[in-house]
C-alpha positions as a Markdown table, in Angstrom:
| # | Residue | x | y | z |
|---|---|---|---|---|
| 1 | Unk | -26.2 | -24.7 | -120.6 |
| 2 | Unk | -24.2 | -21.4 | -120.3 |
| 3 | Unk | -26.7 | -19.1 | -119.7 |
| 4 | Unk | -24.4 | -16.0 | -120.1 |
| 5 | Unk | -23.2 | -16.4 | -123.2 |
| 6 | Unk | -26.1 | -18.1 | -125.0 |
| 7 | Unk | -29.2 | -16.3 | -123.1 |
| 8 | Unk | -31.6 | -18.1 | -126.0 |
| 9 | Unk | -31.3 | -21.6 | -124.6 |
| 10 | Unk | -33.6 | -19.7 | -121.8 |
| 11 | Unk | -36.0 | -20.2 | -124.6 |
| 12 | Unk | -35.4 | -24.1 | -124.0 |
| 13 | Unk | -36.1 | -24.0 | -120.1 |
| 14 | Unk | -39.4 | -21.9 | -120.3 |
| 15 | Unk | -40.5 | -24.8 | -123.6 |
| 16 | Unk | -39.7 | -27.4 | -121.1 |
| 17 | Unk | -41.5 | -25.8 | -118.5 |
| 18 | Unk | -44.4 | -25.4 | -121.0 |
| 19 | Unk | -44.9 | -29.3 | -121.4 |
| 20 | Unk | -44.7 | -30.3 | -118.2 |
| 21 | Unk | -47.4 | -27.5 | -116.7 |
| 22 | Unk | -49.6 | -29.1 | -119.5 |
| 23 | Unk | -49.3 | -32.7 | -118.4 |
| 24 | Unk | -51.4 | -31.0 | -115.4 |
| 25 | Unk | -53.8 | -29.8 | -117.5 |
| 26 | Unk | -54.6 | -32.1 | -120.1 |
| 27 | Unk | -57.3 | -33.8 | -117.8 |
| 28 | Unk | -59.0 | -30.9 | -116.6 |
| 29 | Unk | -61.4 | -29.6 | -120.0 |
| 30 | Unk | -61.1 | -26.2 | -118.6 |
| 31 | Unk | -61.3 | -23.2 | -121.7 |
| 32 | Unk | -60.4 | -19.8 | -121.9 |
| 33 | Unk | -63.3 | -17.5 | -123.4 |
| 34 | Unk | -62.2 | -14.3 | -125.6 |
| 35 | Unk | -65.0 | -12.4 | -126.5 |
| 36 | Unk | -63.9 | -9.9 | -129.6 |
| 37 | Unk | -66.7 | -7.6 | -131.0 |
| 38 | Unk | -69.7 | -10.2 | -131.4 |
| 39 | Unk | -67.6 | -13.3 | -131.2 |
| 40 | Unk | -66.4 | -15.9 | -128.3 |
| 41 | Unk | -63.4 | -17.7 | -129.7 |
| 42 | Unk | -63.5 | -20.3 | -126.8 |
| 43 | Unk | -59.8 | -22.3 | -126.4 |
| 44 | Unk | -58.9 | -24.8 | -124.6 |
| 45 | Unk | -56.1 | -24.1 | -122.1 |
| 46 | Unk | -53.5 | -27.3 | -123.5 |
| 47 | Unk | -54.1 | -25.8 | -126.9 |
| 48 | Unk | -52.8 | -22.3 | -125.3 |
| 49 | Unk | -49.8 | -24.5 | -123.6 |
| 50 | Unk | -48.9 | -26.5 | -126.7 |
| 51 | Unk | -48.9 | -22.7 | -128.5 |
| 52 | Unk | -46.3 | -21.5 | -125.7 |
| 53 | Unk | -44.4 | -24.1 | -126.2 |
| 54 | Unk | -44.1 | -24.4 | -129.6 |
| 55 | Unk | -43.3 | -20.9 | -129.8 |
| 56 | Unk | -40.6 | -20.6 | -127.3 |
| 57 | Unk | -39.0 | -24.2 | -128.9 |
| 58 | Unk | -39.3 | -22.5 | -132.4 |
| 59 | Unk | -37.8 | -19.1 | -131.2 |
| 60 | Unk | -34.7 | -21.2 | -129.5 |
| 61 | Unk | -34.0 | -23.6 | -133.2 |
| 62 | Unk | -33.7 | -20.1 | -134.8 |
| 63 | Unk | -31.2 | -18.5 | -132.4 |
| 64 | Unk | -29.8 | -21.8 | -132.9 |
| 65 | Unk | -29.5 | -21.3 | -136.9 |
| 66 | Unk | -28.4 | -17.8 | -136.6 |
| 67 | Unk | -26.5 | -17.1 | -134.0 |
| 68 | Unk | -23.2 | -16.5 | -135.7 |
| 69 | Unk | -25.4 | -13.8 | -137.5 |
| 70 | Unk | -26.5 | -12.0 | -134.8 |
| 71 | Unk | -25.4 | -8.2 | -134.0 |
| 72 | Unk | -25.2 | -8.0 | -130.5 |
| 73 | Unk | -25.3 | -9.6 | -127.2 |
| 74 | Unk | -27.5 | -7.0 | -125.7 |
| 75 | Unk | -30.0 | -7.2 | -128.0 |
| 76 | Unk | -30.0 | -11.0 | -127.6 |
| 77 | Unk | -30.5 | -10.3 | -124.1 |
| 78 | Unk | -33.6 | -8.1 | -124.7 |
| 79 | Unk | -35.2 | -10.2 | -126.9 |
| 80 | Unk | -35.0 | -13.1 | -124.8 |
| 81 | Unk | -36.4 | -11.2 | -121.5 |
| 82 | Unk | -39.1 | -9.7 | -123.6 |
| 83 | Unk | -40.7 | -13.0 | -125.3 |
| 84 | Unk | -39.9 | -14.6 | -121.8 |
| 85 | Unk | -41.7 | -12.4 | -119.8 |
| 86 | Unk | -44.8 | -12.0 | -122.5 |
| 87 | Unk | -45.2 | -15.9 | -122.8 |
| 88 | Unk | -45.2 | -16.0 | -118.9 |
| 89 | Unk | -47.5 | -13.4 | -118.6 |
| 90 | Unk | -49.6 | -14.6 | -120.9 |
| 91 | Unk | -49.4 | -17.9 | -119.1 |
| 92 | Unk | -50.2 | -16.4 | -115.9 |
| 93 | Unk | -52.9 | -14.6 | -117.1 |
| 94 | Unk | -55.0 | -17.6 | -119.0 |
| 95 | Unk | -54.0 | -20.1 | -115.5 |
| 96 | Unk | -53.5 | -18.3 | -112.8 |
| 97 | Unk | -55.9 | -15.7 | -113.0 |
| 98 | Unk | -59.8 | -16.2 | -114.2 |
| 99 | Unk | -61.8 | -13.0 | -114.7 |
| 100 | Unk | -64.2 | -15.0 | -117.1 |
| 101 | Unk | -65.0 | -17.6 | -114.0 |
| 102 | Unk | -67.9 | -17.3 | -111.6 |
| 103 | Unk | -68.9 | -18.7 | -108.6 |
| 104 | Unk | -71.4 | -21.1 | -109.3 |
| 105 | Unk | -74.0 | -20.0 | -106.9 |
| 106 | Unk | -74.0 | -16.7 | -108.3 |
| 107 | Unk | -76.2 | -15.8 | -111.6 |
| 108 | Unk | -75.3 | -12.7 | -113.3 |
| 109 | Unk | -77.6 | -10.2 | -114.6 |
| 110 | Unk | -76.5 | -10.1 | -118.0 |
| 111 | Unk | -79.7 | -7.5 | -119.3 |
| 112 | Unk | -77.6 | -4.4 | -118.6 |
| 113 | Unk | -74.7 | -3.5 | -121.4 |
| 114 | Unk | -72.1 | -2.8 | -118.0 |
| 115 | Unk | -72.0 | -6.7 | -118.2 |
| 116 | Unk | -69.0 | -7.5 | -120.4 |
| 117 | Unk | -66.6 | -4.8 | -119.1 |
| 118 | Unk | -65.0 | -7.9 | -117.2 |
| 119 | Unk | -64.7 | -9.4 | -120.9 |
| 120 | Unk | -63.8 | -6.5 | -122.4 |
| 121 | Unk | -60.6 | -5.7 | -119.8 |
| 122 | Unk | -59.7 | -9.6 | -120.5 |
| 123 | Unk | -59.5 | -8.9 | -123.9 |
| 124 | Unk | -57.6 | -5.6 | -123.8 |
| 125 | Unk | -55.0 | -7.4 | -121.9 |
| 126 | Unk | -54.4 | -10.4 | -124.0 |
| 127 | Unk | -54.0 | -7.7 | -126.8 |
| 128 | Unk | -51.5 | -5.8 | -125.0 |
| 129 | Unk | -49.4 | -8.7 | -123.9 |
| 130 | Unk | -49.6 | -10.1 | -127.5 |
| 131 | Unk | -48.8 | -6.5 | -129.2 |
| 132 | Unk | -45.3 | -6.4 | -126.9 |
| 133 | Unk | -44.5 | -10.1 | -127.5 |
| 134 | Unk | -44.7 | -9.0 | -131.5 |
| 135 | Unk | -42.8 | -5.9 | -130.6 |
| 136 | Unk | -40.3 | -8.0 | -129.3 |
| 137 | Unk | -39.6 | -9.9 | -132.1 |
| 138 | Unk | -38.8 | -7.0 | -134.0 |
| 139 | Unk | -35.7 | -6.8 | -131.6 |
| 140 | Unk | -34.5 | -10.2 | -133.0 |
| 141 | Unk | -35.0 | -9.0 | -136.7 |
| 142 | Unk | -33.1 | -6.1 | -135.8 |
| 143 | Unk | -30.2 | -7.8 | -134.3 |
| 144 | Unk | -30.3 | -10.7 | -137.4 |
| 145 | Unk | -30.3 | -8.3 | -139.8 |
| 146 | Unk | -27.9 | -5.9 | -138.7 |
| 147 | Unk | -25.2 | -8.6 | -138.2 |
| 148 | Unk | -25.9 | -9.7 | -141.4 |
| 149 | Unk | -25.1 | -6.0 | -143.0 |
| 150 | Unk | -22.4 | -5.6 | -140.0 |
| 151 | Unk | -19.7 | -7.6 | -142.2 |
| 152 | Unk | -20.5 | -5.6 | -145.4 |
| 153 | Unk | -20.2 | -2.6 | -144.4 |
């Protein structure tokens, strides 16, 4: 794999890396609780590893189909970094943090509205890392569509 010159078959490492870290937790029934408005969308935690990988599989076939299209190295480079670092932030943050988790000798008093700011910072974070992962696939419509226009011009 040369890294240098093709920085998307990163993409393939990190998807590889994806289905072995859910072998490990395809046993466990663990979820991940996101509370939006008056909603719990409750996931479980393969489901948000099989996502991952799909995605960073699906994002290395395209550079795959298009790479004699693309514009520019650099912005191959920022478009990898970004999605890598989003999809392994967003791993780290459903497995190797857990906000939503208490100890189980400890019962919350859940009768005061101050309750479900730990929720409510969960969620805000999720939506951050989400909003720069789409962000950062802007970069790779940018760089396939100005090497497509790059010969025309």
């Amino acid at each position: 794999m040369r890294i240098k010159s093709r920085p998307y078959n990163l993409f393939l490492l990190a998807g590889i890396i994806f289905v072995v870290s859910s072998l490990f937790t395809i046993n466990q029934n663990k979820t991940v609780d996101i509370h939006l408005h008056d909603t719990y969308y409750i996931i479980g935690r393969t489901h948000i590893l099989w996502l991952l990988t799909f995605l960073a599989f699906f994002v290395w076939a395209l550079y795959i189909l298009t790479n004699r299209f693309l514009l520019s190295k650099a912005l191959t480079w920022a478009h990898v970094i970004i999605t890598l670092l989003t999809l392994l932030l967003l791993e780290t943050f459903f497995f190797g943090f857990n906000f939503t988790d208490h100890p189980t000798r400890r019962y919350l008093d859940y009768s005061n509205w101050n309750s479900f700011d730990v929720y409510a910072q969960y969620s805000k974070t999720i939506v951050i890392i989400v909003i720069a992962l789409v962000l950062g696939q802007v970069v790779f419509v940018v760089n396939f569509i100005g090497g497509l226009f790059k010969g025309r011009a």
